[in-house]
N, C-alpha and C positions, 0 to 999 in steps of 0.2 A: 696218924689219923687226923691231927691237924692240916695237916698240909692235903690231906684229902676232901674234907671240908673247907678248905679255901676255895680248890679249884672247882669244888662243885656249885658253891658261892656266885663265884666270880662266871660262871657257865649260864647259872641261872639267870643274873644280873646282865651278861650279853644277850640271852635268850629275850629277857623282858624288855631290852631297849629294842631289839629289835621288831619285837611285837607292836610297841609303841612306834615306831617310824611304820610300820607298815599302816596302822593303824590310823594314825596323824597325815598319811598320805592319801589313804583311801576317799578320808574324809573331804581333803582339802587337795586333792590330787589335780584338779584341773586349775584351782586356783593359786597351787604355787608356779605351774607349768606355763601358765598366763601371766604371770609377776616376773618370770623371769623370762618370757620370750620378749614381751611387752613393756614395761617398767623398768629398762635396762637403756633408755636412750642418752641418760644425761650421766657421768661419772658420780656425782654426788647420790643418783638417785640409785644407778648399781651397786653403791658401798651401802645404801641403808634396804636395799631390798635383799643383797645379800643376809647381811643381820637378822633381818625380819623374819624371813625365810626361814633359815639356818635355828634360828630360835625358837621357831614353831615346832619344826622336824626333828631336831636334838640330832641333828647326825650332820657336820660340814661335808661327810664323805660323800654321801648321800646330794648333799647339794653340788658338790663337785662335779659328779659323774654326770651329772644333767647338765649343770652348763659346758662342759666336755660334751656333751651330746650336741646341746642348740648353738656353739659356736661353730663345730665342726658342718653342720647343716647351715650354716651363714644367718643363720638367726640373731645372733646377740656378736659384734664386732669385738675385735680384741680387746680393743682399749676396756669397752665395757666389760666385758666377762672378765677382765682381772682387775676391774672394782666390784664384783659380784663377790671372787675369792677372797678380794682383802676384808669385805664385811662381813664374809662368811667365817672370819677367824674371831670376831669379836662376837658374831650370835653363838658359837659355840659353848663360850664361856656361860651364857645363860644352866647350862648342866651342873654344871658347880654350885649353882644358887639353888636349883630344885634339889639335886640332893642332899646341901646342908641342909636346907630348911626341912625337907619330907622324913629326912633318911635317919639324922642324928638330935632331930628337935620334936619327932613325934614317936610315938608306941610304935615302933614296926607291927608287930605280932597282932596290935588290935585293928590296925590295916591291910596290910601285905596280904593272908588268907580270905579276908572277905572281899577283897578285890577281886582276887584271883576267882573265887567262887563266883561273883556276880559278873564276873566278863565272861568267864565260860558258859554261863547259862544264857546270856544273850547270844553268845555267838552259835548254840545250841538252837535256841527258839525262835532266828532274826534270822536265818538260811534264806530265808527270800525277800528280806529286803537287806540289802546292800548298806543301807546307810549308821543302821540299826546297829546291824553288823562290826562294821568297821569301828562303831562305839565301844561293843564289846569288847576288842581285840585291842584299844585303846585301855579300858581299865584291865586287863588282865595283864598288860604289858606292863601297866605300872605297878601292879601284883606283885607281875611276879620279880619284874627289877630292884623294891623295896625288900621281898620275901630275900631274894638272892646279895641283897644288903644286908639284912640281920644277920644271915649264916655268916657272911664275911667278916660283920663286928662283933658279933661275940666270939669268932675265932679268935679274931686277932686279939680282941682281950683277953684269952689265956694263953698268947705266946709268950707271955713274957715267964710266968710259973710254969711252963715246961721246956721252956729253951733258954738259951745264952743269948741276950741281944742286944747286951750292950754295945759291942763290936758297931752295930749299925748307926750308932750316936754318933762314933769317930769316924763315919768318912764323910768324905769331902765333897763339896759341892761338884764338884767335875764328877764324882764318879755317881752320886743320885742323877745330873744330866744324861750321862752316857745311858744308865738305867733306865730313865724315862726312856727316850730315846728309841732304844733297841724295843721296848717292853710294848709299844704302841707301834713300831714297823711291823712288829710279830704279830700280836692278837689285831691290829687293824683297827684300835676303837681309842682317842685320846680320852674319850670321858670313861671309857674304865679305869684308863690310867689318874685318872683326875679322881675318881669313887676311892682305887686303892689307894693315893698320897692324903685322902681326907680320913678312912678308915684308919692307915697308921700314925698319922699326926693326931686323930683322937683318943688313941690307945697308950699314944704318949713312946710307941716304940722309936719314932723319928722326931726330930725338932720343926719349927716352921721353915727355917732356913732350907733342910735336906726337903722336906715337902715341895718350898717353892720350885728349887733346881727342879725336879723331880716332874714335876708340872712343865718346866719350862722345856724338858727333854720332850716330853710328852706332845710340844707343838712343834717343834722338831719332826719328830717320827711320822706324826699325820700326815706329813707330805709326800709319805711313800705308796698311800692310795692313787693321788693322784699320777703321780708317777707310774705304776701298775698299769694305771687308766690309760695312758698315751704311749706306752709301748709301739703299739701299731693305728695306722690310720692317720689322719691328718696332719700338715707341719702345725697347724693352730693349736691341736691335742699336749704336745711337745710343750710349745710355745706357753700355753697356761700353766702346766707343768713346773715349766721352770721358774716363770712367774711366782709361781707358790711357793714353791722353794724359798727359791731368794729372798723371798718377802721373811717368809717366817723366818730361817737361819738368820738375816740381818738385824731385826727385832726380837730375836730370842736371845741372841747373840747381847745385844744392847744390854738388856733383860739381867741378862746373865752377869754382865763385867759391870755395868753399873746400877743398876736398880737391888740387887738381889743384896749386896751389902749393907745398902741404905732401910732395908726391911726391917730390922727392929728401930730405927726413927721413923719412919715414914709409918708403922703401926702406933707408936707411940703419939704420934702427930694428931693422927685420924683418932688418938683414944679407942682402939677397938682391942677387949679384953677376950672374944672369942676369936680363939685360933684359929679354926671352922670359917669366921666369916673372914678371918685377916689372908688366909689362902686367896678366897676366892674374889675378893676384893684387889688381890694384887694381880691376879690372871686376870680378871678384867683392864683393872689399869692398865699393863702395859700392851695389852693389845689393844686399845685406845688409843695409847699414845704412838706405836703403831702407826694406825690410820693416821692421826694426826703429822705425822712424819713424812708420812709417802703420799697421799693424796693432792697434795699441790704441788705432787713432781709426776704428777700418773699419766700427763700426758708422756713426757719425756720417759719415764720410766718403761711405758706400753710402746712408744717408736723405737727403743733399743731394742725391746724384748722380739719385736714382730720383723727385726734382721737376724735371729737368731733362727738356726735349721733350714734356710732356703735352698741350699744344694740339696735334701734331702727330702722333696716335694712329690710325693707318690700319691699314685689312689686316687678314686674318684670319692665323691661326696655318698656315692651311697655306701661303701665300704668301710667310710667312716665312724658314719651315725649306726648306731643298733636301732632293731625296729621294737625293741622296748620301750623306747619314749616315741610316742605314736604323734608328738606335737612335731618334736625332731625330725622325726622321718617323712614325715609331709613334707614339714621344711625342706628336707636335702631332696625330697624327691621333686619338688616345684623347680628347684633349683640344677638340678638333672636333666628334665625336660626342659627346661631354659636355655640348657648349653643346646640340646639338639635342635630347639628354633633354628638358633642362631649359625647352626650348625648348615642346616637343612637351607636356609637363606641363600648362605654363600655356597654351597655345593649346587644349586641350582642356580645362583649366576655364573658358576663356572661350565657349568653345562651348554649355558646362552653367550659364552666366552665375552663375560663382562668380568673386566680388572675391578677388585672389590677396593682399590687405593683408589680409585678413581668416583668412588659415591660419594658425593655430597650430604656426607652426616657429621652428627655432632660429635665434637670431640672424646664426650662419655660413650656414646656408640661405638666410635672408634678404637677407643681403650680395650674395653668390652667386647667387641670383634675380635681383634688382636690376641686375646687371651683364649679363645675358645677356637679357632681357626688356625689350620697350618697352610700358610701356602705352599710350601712347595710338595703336598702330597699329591698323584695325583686325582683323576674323580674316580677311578672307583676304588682307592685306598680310602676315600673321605665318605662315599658309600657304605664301605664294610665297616667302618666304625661309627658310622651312624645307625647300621642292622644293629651293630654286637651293642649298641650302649639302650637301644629296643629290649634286646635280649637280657642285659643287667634289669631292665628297671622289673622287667616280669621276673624275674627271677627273685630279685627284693623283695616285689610285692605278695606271691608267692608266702614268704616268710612273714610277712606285715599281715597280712590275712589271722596270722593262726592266734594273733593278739585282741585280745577285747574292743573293738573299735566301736566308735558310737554313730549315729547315722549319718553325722558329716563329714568324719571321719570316712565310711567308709563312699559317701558320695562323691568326697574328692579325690578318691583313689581310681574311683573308675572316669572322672575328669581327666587326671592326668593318664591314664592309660588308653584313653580314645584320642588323646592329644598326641602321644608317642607313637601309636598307628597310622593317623593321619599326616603329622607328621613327614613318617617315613615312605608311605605310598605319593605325597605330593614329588618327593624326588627319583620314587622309582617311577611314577608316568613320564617325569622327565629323561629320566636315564634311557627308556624307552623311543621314546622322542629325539634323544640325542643322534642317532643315522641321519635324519632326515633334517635337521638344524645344522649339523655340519655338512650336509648337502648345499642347501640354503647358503650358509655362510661361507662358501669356498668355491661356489658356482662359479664359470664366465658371464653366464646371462643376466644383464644389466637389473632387469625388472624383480629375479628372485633375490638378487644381492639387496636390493632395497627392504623389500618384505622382512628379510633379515634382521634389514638396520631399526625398522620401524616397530618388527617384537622384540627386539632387546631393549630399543628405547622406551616403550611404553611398559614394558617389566620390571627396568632398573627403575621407574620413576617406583611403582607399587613396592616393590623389594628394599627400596630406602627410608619409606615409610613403617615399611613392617619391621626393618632390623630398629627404629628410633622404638616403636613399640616394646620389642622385645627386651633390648637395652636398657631401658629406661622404667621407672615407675610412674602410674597413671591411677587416675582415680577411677573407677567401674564405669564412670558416666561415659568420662572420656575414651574411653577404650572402647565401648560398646558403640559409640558414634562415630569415631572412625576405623573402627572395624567393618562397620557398616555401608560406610563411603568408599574403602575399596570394594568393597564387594560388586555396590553399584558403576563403580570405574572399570573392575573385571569383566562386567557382563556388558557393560556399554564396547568398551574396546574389541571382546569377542565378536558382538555382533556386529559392529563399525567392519573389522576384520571379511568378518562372513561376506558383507554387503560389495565392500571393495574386491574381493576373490570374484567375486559372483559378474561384477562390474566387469572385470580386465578379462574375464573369460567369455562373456557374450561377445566381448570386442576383437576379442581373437589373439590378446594381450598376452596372454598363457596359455601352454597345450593340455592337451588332455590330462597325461599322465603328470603334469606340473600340478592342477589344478588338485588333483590327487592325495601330492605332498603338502599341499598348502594349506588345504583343509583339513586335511590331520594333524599340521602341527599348531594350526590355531586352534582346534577342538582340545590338543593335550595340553599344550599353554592354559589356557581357562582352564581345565582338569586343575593342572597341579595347583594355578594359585588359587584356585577355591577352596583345595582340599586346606593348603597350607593358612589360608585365611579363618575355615572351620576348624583347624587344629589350635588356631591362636583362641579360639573363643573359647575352646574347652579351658586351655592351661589357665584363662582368665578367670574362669568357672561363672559364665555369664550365662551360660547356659545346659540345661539337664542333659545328662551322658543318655545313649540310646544302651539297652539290654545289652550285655556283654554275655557270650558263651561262660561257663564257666572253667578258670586256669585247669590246667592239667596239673597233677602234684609234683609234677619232675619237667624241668624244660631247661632244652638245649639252647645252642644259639642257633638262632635263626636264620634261615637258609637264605 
């Protein structure tokens, strides 16, 4: 019966923490999502946003899986996201501090039910406001995580009058490690495992010593969420992963061979006569000390980590990210449509048979090209996977759709989806047009071999403008004014174009049927870079998306 009342205890106690993070996120949901997409630039400010974060939410898991989301969507860069994780080990420890102080320093019994009672009934009479709401779900969590604490300490204070427990005095620091350890890979939660080494060191069933280990296995074990987390999907997933790991095993590790001995001096030192706080005092230290250790080696430490899994480089960005973090998946999908820019760039110079080594761009454009372009495929291999990564992003969004989105949210979804359309008809007018360009470009007759020369040269000037665009970051000002200047360049050259046709054909310069090809391939030339200039302004979101049909609920790839 004991041991049935533990685990219903410890059920309850996971149920309430978990009410409390959802609750704690509902509330503060866009502003942890904006702290850590945002507030992640400088390493120092990753390691205290992680903390912060992490301390508000009571769950590092919780903060993990998010920044697992926004790095893998290229949101928050490596280096940063594992000073997000290393700070996210020291806010954790704030869980230790609320439950001594809530758990073993007040009345459960004149708490625990009247919370529980008054979160229910907000969350009962707050149905339609949200914010209210999420109040309620907040005290009832704490309800019932206090309610699911007193079951657990007053168990345990009659273990000892009906069982033998002394045995658990005599073991050894290795085996409460190993314990924590396994007890928090299994249930998935370090602060329960931190709730149960608090309950039995106040019961007096374990010492401080078997507690501390016990705790220290505990951060240990945490690290098999993350790890869970990057199974599949991005090398960066992996790559934090491991990060995590390492970090913790090295510093628990420490922890363990030299701080854990020194605990009855180093308590003794501090004068602290509760046990209770001398725990949680030392789970704080040495993951302090921790950070203290690794943070003025993070950058070195992050350029070793970010060579580790490169042979095993799969996946795109959107099969990454889950469309449950709706900040995420913006992300990975801006970042999606970005590859097909650049994509759609260079398969239309190769359509105008311009060598893409041969453009005069910045050496970041050029990086950046290089990584998203194959040359040796040919155009319509580079065609069909410009349709099928069309057909990914609708099929994403599809799924992103069925998520709560709020109105810019869903403004920019239909930005980036008239961006992927447009896009891809800019290369299929030109795929179209390709007959009559390799007519042009392969003719004997002198005069159409020029026309030739003179639309690829005045394309490749626009086309190395738009790839520095696409490449690079700009500020809306910027972007929208020369966005704007090709445009006027596009219509000037078309009609310059039209004018000179029009010229050499009165003069008897061109036949008829030349006159034909001529003007259709400067009509589709202007087509496609217009389209592809309109597609740059959506992805920039400079300007409102026209009525989209509505998705079908099942979609193939696209034909």
């Amino acid at each position: 019966m004991l041991l049935t009342n533990l685990i219903i205890g410890l059920g309850i106690f996971l149920y309430g923490m978990n009410q409390l993070e959802r609750g704690v996120e509902a509330l503060s949901s866009d502003w942890i999502k904006y702290r850590l997409a945002y507030s992640t630039r400088h390493p120092l400010q990753s390691v205290l946003t992680g903390t912060a974060v992490t301390a508000l939410v009571q769950s590092s898991s919780m903060v993990g899986l998010l920044v697992l989301a926004f790095a893998s969507a290229g949101a928050i860069p490596l280096y940063n996201a594992i000073g997000v994780m290393l700070g996210a080990n020291l806010g954790t420890t704030f869980t230790g501090w609320i439950v001594t102080t809530l758990g073993f320093k007040l009345n459960l019994a004149a708490v625990a039910l009247p919370a529980v009672g008054l979160g229910g009934l907000i969350q009962v009479f707050a149905d339609s406001r949200p914010k209210l709401r999420a109040n309620g779900i907040v005290i009832l969590g704490l309800g019932l995580l206090l309610f699911g604490l007193g079951i657990m300490k007053d168990t345990v204070d009659n273990l000892p009058s009906n069982w033998e427990l002394e045995q658990l005095r005599e073991f050894n620091a290795l085996t409460f490690l190993l314990l924590g350890t396994v007890l928090t890979a299994v249930i998935q939660s370090s602060s329960a495992t931190m709730m149960i080494a608090l309950t039995a060191l106040n019961s007096g069933i374990i010492d401080l010593q078997g507690a501390a280990a016990l705790v220290i296995g505990a951060d240990i074990g945490t690290t098999s969420t993350m790890a869970l987390g990057s199974i599949k999907g991005a090398v960066i997933k992996r790559q934090l992963a491991l990060a995590h790991f390492l970090f913790n095993l090295s510093v628990d590790l420490l922890a363990f061979i030299f701080l854990l001995p020194l605990l009855p001096t180093l308590i003794s030192w501090i004068n602290l006569k509760d046990p209770l706080y001398s725990l949680v005092v030392f789970h704080s230290l040495f993951n302090a000390l921790g950070l203290l250790i690794y943070v003025p080696f993070l950058q070195q430490f992050s350029s070793w980590i970010s060579k580790r899994f490169l042979s095993r480089q799969t996946g795109s960005l959107l099969s990454d990210v889950p469309v449950s973090v709706p900040e995420a998946a913006i992300q990975a999908s801006q970042q999606h449509v970005r590859k097909m820019l650049i994509s759609s760039i260079a398969v239309n110079l190769q359509a105008l048979e311009v060598n893409i080594r041969q453009l005069s761009i910045s050496e970041n454009s050029r990086t950046t090209l290089n990584q998203v372009v194959t040359e040796d495929e040919s155009f319509e291999q580079q065609y069909d996977h410009l349709k099928e990564s069309e057909g990914e992003l609708l099929r994403y969004v599809v799924r992103f759709q069925q998520q709560p989105l709020n109105d810019q949210q869903a403004n920019q979804l239909l930005l980036l989806l008239n961006c992927a359309r447009d896009t891809v008809y800019s290369t299929k007018t030109l795929k179209a047009a390709r007959p009559d360009l390799a007519e042009l470009h392969h003719t004997p007759v002198t005069i159409l071999q020029d026309y030739s020369k003179k639309y690829r040269n005045s394309l490749k000037t626009i086309y190395q403008d738009l790839l520095e665009l696409a490449c690079s970051e700009h500020s809306e000002d910027y972007m929208k004014e020369e966005l704007e200047n090709l445009r006027e360049v596009n219509e000037r050259q078309h009609q310059q174009f039209h004018d000179l046709i029009s010229q050499d054909s009165q003069q008897g310069a061109i036949q008829p049927e030349q006159l034909s090809t001529l003007l259709n391939v400067n009509r589709m030339l202007w087509l496609s870079t217009q389209t592809l200039l309109k597609a740059m302004t959506y992805w920039q979101g400079l300007e409102s998306p026209i009525t989209l049909n509505p998705l079908p609920s099942g979609l193939t790839k696209p034909k």
